[in-house]
C-alpha positions, 0 to 999 in steps of 0.5 A: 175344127183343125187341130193345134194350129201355130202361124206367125205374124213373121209369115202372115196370109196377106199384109195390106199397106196403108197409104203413104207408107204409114204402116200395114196391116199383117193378116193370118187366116184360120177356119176359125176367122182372120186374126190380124195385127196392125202397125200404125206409124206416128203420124197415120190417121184413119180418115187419111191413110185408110179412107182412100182405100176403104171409099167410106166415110168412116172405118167400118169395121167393129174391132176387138184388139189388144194394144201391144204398143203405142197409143191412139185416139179413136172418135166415133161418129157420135163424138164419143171419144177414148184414147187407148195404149199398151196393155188395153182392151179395144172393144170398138162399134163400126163408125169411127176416125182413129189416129196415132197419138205421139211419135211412136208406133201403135202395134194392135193384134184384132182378132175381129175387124182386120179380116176385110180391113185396108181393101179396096171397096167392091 
């Protein structure tokens, strides 16, 4: 295991930039796995902005995040739906559509799903 390790998202390893321009997704790689922070733009939607560079159906991706601002909608393949905002715990299962809901950014900090997340499917 490395020692102390401090990085910033201000550095980030890779940023990955959705479709559109509707935000980006801001990775820091440890030994421990990538940990990432997504900046959603009012107006961004999953099935829109990601799908196209992803070339699946649905975000497949099981995430466990942290809302820092903003707000979402998130529906899973099976209907199930939820709505998230700041200060939530996401815990979220591959399968699902999301979409910010107002007219301010959703910024979530993932320390599961945003490894692989917005790259292009092999």
């Amino acid at each position: 295991m490395e020692g102390l390790v401090r990085k910033s998202f201000d550095t980030p390893d890779d940023v990955r930039p959705f479709e559109e321009g509707k935000g980006r997704v801001e990775v820091i790689s440890t030994e421990q796995g990538a940990v990432g922070r997504g900046v959603f733009e009012p107006g961004w939607k999953w099935s829109h902005h990601v799908k196209p560079i992803a070339r699946t159906d649905s975000c497949l991706a099981a995430h466990a995040g942290y809302v820092v601002s903003g707000r979402m909608k998130i529906v899973m393949n099976d209907g199930e739906e939820t709505e998230i905002g700041p200060g939530d715990l996401l815990l979220c299962p591959p399968g699902h559509d999301a979409w910010v809901v107002g007219d301010a950014p959703c910024v979530i900090v993932d320390w599961q799903g945003y490894g692989e997340y917005a790259k292009p499917a092999a």
